[in-house]
N, C-alpha and C positions, 0 to 999 in steps of 0.2 A: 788304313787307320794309323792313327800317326801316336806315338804314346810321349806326353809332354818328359823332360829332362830339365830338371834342377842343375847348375850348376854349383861347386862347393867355390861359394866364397869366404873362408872364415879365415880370422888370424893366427898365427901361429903362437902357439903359448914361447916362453924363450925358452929355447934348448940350453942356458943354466941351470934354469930351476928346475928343469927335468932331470938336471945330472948329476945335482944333488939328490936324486931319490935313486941314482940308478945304477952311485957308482960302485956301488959294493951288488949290483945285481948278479948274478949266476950270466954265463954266456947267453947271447940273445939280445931281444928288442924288449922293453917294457910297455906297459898299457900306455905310460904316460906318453914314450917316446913315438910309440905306436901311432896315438891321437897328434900328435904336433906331426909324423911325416903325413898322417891323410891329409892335410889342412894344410900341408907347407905351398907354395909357391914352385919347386919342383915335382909334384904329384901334380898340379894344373896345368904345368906344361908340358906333361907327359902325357897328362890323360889328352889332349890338343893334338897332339902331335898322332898320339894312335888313332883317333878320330881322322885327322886327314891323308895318314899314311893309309888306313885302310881302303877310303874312298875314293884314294886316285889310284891306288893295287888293284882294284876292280875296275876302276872305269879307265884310262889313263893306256892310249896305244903303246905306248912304252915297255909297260909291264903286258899286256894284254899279247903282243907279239914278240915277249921275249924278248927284246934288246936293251931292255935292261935289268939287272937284280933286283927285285922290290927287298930282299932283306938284307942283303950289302946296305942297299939305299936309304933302308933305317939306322943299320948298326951306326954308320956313319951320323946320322943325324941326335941319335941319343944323348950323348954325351954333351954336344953344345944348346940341343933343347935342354937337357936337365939343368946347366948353369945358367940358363939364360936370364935376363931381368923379362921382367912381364915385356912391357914394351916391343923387347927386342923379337918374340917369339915368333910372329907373324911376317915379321919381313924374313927370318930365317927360313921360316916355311914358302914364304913366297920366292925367296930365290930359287929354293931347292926344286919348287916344281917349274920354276922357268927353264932351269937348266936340264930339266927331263925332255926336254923340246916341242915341236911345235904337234900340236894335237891331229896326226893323220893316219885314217885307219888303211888308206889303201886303195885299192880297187878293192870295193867292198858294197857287197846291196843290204841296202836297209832292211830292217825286221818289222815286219806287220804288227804291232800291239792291238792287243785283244779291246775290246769296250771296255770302260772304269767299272761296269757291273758284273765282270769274269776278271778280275784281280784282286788281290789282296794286299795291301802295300805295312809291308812289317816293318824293314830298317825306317830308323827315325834321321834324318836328314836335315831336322829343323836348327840347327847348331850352325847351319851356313847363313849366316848373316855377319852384316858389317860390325855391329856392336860387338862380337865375339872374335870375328878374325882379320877383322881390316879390308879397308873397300878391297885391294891390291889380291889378296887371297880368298875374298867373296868372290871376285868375279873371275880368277885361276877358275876356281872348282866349279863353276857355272859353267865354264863352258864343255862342261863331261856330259857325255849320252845323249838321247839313246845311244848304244852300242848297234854298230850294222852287224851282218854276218859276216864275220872273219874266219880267218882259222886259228882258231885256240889249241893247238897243238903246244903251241911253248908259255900258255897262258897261268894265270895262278888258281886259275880253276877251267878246265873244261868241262862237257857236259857227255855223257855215256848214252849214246842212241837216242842224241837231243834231248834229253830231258834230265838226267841223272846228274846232279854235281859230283866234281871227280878232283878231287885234290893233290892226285899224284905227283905234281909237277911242284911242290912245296919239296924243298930241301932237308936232310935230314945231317948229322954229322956224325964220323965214327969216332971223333974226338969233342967231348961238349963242354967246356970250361963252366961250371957251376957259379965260380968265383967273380966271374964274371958276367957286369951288370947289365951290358947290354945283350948279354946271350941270353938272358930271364927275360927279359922284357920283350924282347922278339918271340920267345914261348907265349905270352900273355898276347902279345897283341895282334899276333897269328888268328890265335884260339876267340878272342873276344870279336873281332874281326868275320872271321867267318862263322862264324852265331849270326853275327849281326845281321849280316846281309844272305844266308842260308838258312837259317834252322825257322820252319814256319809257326812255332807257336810263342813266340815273342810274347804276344798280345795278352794270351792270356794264362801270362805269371805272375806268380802273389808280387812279387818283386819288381821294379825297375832294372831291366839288362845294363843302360846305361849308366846309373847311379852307383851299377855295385862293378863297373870298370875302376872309377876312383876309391874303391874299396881294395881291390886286391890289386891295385900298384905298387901301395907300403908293404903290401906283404910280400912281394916277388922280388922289391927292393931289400927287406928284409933277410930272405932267405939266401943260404949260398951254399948246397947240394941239394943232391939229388932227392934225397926225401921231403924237404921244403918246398923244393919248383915239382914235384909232380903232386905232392898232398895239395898245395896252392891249387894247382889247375883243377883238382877232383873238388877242391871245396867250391871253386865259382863253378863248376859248369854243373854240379848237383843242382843249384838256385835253378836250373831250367827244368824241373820236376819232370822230368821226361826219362821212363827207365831205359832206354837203350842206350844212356849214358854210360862211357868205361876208356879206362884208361887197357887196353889191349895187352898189356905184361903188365900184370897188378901184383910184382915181387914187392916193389914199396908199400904198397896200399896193405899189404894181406903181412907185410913184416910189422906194421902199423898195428894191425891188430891184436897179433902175436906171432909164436912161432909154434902153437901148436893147436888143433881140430880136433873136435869130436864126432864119432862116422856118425851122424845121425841127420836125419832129414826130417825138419819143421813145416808146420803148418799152423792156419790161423783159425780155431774156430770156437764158437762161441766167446769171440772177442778175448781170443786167450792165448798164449803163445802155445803149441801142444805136440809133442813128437808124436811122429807119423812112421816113422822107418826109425830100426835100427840097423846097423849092420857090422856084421863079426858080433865073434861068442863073449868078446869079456867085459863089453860097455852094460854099468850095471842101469841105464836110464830100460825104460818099454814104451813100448808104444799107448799113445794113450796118459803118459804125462804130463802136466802143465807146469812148463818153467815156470819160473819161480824167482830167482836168482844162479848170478853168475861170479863164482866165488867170492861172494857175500853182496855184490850187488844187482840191484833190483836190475829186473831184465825190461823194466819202462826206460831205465835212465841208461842201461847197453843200448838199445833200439835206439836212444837220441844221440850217443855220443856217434854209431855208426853211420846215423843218417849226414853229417855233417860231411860226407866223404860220396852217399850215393845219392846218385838222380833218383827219387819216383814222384807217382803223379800224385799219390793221395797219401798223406802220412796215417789215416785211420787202417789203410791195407793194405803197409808198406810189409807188413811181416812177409810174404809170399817171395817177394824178390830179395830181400837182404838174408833171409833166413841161413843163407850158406855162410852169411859173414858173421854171425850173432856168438855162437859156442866158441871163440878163439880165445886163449890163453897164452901168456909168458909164461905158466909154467906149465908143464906137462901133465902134471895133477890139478885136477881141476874140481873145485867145490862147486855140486850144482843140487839148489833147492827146487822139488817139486812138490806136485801134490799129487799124491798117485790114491786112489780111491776115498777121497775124502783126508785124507793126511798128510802133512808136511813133514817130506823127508829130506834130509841131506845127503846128498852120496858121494864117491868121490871116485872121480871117473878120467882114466888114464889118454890123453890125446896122443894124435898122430904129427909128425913133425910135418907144416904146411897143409896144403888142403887137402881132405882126405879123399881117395878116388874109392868110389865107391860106385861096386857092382853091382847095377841092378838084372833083374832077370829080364830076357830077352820078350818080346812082345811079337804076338803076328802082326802081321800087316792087316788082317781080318779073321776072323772066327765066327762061326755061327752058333749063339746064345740056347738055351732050352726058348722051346714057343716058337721055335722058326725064325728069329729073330735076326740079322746080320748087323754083324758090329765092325768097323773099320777102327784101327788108330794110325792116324795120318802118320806119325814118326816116326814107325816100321818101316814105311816104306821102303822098298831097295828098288830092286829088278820088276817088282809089282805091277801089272798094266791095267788101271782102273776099270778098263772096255772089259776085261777078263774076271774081273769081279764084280763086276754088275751083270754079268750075264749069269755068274754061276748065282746071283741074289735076285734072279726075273722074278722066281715065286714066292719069297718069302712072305711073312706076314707083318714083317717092320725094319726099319733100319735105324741104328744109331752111329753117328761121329762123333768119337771124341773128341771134340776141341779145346779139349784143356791141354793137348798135346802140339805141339809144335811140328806143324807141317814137314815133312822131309824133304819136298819136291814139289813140283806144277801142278803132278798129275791130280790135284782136287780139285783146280780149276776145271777142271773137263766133267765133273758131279751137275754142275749145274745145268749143263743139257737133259741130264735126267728129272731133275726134280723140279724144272719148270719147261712149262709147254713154247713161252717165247722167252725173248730178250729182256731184261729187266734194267733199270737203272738202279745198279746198289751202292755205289759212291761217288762222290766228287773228289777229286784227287787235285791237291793244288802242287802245281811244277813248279820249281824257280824259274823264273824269266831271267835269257838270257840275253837280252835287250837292258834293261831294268836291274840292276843288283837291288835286293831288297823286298823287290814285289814278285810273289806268289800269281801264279796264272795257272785259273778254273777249268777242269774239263771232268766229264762226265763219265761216268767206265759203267759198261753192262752186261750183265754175262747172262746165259740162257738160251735153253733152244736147240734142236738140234741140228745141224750145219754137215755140209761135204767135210767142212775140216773135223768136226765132234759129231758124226751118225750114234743116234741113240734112242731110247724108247724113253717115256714117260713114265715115272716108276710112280704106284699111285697108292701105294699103301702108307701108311703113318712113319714120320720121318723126324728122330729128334738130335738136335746138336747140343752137344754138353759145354757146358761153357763154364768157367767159374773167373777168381781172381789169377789164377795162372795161366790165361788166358792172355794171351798179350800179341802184339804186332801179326803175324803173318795168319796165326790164330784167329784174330779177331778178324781181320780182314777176311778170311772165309766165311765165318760168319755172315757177315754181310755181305759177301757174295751167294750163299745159299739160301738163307733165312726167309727170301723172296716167295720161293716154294709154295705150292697150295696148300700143300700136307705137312708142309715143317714147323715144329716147333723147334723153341731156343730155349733150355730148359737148363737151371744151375742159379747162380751167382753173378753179380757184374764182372765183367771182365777186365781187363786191369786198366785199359785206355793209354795204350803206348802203340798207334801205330803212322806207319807211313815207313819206303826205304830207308834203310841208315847209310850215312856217311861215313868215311875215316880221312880224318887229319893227322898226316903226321906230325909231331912236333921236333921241333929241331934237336933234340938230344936223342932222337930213332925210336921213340914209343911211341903209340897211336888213340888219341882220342875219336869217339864215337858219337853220332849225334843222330835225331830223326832228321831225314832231308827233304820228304815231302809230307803234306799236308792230308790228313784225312777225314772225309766229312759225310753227313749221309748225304740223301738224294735230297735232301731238302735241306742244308748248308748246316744242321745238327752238329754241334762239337762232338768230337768221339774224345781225344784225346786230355787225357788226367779224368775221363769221370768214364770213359767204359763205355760200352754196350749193355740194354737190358736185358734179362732174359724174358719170356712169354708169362714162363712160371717158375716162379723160384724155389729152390730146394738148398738146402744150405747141411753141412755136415756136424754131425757131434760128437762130443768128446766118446761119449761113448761106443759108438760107432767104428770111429775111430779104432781105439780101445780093442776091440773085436775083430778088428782086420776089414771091416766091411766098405764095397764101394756104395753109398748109401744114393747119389746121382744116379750112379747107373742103374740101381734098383728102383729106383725111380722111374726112370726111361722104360725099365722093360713094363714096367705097373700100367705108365701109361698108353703104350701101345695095346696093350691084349684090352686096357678099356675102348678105347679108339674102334680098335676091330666088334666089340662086343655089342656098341651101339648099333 
């Protein structure tokens, strides 16, 4: 599916009359001057330029076998694309890929593509035509792909056990000149780039990918340090609502926010911001608060300003994943209004310089409930052999997983020979094709059963998985690897809807951006991702519960199995 692209043709306002509003401005860019660089004549020949750098970075035996720099090969060409007259653009670019040489992969064997009804086609492509780039450079880029099977060994992406995109071979530098325009723009058009042609949920974002490239050109042009070129890259690639988004050393981001944390640990319930944990003796917030304000503002318009920096899927149940970002302060005293038993109070509550580490108490790997019950949390896991704990669980009367916990290890893929009798189909997984940059390619994954490699019994008593909004990627994905079950219920809250592997890009100045890299779907092509998983039966928590200390799901679970057994 191919998702139509606008281009910006508009005029420039004159950079006079901008300069009359802007020469007494504080340091910086203003709105006005802002608006006249989206719109200029060098923002459309840049946004041009990273469009077919990227397309011949991917397809182009050049780059593909290493013999030549794909980001040499732009820095060079930055600077005479950005002066260029319109006209001149295309034959620049048409030289440039002449001089890459003649298109040959090798002794190389072709790649099998799958049938158009096992693919996904996300990158949009539709920009190659003659009106746009000139017959001389329409038919350059025409003659890319398929790609055969080469060795991608010195390539700008290879793939991890054929299937995994693997960015390693992207250049990083221990010296990164900020100042310098074409070291930001190589950042930008790296990261916009491999989105484009890897990250499989393109499709379905509120946003156009493409539109908002000519978005944040002016502002990487714009900016000139480090806190500009990494805020820039966290504010575009937030637009992909996908939480496994993160800048990997987030000293900018979290100096952004402030330099000082409150230990306390948020949750979201009855549609309310609400502490869940404190920790240490002298934070005067309790559990069971509802923010309120954050030294005097409202904690709707903290949530927005922070969103503008993080990826998630759904802004209605964003609090779960930003929540660590939300309490930060410039100053170390911090005014925070709640509402603790019907009352609005104000308190004033002393932060920790940076983020604050906070110790939680250690968790088994399993434990056995009052009622015979056994309960696993998957994020215990260490040394734990699930064979050995399903055998000491043959007789109980129910079992629960927590899945609001993040998996530690494999070892929960091997559950599902117990809790169903055959194989099941519980996802469709879409791979990037490494034939195809752009297009996603369907295959089907089924777990179940028990096998020479997984010997196991059929556990037949009531089975429930807890799931909520903190539920996310590896989490969810068990889910729907277990959920198949005879006996299993899915019992909680939607789950957050961010799965599939993740990626890392380095960026050229040594931080690492994060991305999902494959696609996840049910057995019936079901969106999972930004709307979650449902559960069977919902149970949602409250303040007051809360309030009490109480896990109010898991009381839940145990309620429901001893009815299950009673029928």
């Amino acid at each position: 599916m191919k998702r139509g692209r606008r281009l910006v043709k508009l005029l420039a306002v004159l950079l006079s009359i901008c300069l009359l509003f802007t020469s007494c401005a504080p340091a910086g860019v203003s709105d006005e001057k802002s608006t006249d660089l989206k719109y200029s004549q060098e923002v459309q020949n840049l946004e041009k330029l990273c469009k077919v750098w990227g397309y011949t970075k991917y397809y182009h035996p050049a780059f593909l076998l290493g013999q030549k720099d794909w980001d040499k090969e732009l820095k060079k060409l930055i600077p005479v694309v950005s002066e260029a007259e319109e006209e001149e653009v295309n034959n620049i670019l048409h030289e440039w890929f002449v001089s890459l040489g003649e298109i040959d992969y090798g002794n190389s064997e072709s790649i099998t593509l799958p049938p158009e009804e096992e693919r996904i086609e996300q990158a949009d492509t539709s920009w190659i035509r003659e009106d746009y780039l000139g017959a001389e450079l329409t038919e350059d880029l025409s003659q890319l792909g398929p790609i055969p099977n080469i060795d991608r060994s010195k390539s700008p992406v290879k793939f991890n056990q054929g299937k995994y995109p693997d960015f390693s071979n992207e250049a990083t530098h221990m010296i990164f000149n900020y100042g310098n325009m074409s070291n930001r723009l190589l950042g930008l058009f790296r990261v916009w780039n491999a989105v484009e042609y890897y990250f499989p949920y393109l499709d379905i974002m509120d946003e156009d990918w493409g539109e908002l490239l000519a978005e944040y050109i002016p502002k990487m042009l714009e900016g000139r340090d480090q806190k500009t070129f990494e805020l820039t890259i966290a504010e575009l690639t937030a637009h992909l609502q996908d939480a496994h988004v993160a800048l990997l050393d987030q000293k900018v981001f979290l100096n952004a926010l402030g330099k000082y944390s409150l230990p306390v640990e948020l949750t979201q319930a009855e549609g309310k911001v609400v502490v869940q944990n404190v920790f240490g003796d002298t934070c005067p917030l309790q559990r069971g608060d509802i923010i309120l304000k954050l030294d005097g503002v409202e904690i709707e318009q903290v949530i927005e300003e922070r969103q503008k920096y993080l990826s998630d899927s759904d802004k209605e149940r964003i609090v779960p994943h930003i929540s660590s970002y939300l309490l930060w302060s410039d100053s170390q005293t911090m005014e925070v209004t709640v509402m603790r038993d019907g009352k609005e109070e104000v308190l004033s509550a002393q932060g920790y310089v940076g983020a604050f580490n906070q110790k939680k108490k250690k968790t088994a790997a399993y434990e056995m409930l009052d009622g015979n019950i056994g309960l696993i949390n998957p994020e215990a896991f260490q040394e734990e052999k699930l064979e050995d704990i399903m055998q000491e669980y043959k007789d109980t009367d129910g079992l629960i997983i927590d899945l609001r916990q993040y998996p530690s290890n494999g070892e929960l893929d091997y559950l599902a020979s117990y809790l169903k009798k055959e194989p099941t189909v519980c996802s469709v997984i879409a791979f990037p094709s490494q034939s195809i940059p752009g297009v996603m390619v369907l295959e089907e994954q089924s777990y179940g059963g028990a096998s020479e490699q997984y010997p196991s019994y059929y556990y037949e008593k009531p089975v429930v998985l807890l799931m909520n909004e903190e539920s996310v990627s590896a989490s969810e994905f068990h889910v729907m690897i277990l959920r198949g079950g005879e006996n299993v219920t899915v019992m909680g809250s939607n789950s957050h809807g961010t799965d599939g592997n993740t990626v890392f890009l380095p960026l050229p100045n040594k931080n690492v951006i994060r991305f999902t890299g494959l696609g996840v779907y049910t057995p019936e092509m079901g969106q999972t991702q930004r709307i979650g998983l449902t559960p069977d039966i919902e149970v949602h928590p409250t303040i007051e519960g809360i309030k009490e200390g109480k896990d109010e799901l898991k009381e839940a679970a145990v309620s429901y199995i001893q009815e299950q057994n009673a029928k």
